[in-house]
C-alpha positions in Angstrom: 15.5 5.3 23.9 16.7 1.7 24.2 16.6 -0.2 27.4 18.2 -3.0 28.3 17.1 -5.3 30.7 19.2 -7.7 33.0 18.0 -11.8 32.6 17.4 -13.4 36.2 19.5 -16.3 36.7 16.7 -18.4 36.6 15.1 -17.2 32.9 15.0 -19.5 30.2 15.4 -18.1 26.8 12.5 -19.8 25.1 12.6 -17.8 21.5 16.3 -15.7 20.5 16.3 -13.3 17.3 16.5 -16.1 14.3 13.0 -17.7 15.3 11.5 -14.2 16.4 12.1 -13.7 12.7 11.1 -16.8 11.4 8.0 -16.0 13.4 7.2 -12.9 12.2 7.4 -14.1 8.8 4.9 -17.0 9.2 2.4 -15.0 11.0 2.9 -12.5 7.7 1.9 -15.4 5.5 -1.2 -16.5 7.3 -2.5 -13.2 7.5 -1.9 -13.1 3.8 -3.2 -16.4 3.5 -6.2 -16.1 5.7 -7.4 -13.1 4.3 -6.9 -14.0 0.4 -4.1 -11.2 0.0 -3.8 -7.6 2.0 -6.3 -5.5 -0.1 -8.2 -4.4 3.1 -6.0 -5.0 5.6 -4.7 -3.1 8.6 -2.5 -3.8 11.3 -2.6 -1.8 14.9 -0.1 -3.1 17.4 -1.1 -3.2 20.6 0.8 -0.8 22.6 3.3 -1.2 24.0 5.8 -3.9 22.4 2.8 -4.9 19.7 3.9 -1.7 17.6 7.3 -2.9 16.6 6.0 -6.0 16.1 3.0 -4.7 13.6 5.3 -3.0 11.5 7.9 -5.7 10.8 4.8 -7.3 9.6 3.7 -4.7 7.8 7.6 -4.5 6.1 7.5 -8.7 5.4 4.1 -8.0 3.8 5.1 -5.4 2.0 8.2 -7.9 0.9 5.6 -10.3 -0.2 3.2 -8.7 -1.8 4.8 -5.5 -2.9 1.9 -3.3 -1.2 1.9 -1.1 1.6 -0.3 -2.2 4.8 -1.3 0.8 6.9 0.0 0.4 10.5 -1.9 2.0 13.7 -0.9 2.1 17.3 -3.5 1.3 20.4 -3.4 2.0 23.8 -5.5 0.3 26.1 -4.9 1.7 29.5 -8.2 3.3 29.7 -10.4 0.5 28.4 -8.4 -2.3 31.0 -11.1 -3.4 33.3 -8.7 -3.7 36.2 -8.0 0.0 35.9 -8.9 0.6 39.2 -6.7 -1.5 40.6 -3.7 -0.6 38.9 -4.4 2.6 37.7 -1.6 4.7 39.2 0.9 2.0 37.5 -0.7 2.6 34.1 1.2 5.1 32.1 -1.5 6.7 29.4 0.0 7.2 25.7 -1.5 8.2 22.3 -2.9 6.2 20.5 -2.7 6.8 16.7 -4.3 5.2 14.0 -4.0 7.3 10.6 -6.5 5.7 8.9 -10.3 4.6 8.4 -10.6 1.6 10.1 -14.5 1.0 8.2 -14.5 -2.0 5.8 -11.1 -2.9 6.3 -10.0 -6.4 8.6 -8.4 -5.0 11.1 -5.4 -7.4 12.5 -4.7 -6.5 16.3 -1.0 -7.1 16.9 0.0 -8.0 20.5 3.3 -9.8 22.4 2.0 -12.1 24.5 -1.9 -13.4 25.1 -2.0 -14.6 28.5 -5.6 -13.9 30.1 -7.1 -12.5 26.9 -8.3 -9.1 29.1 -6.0 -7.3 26.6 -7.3 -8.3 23.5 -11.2 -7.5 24.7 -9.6 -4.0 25.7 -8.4 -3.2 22.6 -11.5 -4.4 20.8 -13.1 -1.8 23.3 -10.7 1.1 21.9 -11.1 0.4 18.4 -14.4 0.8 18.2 -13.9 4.2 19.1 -12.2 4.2 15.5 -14.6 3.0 13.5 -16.9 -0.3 12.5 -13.8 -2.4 11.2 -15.4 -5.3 8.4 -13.1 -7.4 10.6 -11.0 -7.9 13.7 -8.6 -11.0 13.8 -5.8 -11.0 16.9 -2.3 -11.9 15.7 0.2 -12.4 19.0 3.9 -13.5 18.7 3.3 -15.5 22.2 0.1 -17.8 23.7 1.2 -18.3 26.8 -2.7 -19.9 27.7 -4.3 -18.8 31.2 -7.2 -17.6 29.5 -10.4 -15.6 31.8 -12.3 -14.4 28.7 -12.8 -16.7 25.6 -10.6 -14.6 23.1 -8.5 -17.0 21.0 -5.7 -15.4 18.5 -6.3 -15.9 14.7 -2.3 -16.3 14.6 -0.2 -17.4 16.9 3.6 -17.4 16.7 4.5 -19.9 19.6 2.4 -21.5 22.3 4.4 -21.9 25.3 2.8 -23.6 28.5 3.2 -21.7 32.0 2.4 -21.9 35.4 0.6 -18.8 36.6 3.9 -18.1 39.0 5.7 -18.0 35.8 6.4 -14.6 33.7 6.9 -14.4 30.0 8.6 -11.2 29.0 8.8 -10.5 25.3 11.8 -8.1 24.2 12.2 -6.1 21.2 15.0 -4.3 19.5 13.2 -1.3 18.7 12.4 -0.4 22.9 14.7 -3.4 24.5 18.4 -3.2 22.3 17.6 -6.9 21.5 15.1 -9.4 20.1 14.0 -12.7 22.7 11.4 -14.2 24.6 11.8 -15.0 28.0 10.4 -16.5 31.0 11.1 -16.7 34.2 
């Protein structure tokens, strides 16, 4: 089910479909790059919007390199260390990752790094996985704010905010269209 969602009349479109793409594809050949081809390498997106982002890598890698990169999905809600504080807002889905995570590098796919509590949650979950050889952070948006030192391996666009500011990444796959905004 696709949702659309109404733009304030103060948000700024800071990234529309073209350069989402153009993105996606650089991030592709850095992980390619970084990790001297894809023969042990994993994505799991980060749930929610992280999943249709891992597998259009996954697809542009597979364009690439003409081999198939297995693709797992992570939820974090019960590894967030605020989840006493919002934990009647968190909404619990499975996660599903089809595949031994042991010796392989395991690239964590995520929309937006803001505080970097998300990242150090999902490293929480995927231990419960396996012992991955290792764990790189790929996220289409660094917004900066950081509380934890968690740094992305690959970063598609760093945009600078002010804490009152929200950056709100939207996907075809769950939104109807593909954009960054913030407002």
């Amino acid at each position: 089910m696709v949702k659309k969602i109404k733009m304030s009349a103060n948000a700024k479109i800071m990234m529309d479909e073209v350069e989402m793409n153009r993105v996606l594809r650089r991030i592709a050949h850095q992980i390619i790059e970084a990790n001297k081809g894809v023969e042990n390498i994993a994505l799991v997106g980060i749930m929610q919007r992280g999943v249709p982002l891992a597998n259009r890598l996954a697809q542009i890698i597979k364009q690439e390199e003409g081999r198939d990169v297995p693709v797992g999905k992570l939820d974090v809600s019960l590894y967030r260390d605020d989840l006493t504080q919002k934990g009647k807002y968190i909404e619990v889905r499975r996660s599903n990752i089809p595949f031994k995570i042991d010796d392989k590098v395991v690239v964590l796919v995520d929309d937006v790094i803001f505080a970097g509590r998300t990242a150090r949650a999902a490293l929480d979950g995927l231990k419960d996985f396996g012992r991955a050889t290792k764990v790189q952070l790929a996220s289409l948006v660094d917004r900066g704010h950081r509380e934890l030192p968690i740094h992305p391996d690959f970063t598609g666009k760093v945009i600078p905010t002010s804490l009152k500011e929200n950056v709100r990444v939207e996907v075809m796959e769950i939104d109807g269209l593909d954009r960054v905004v913030i407002d």
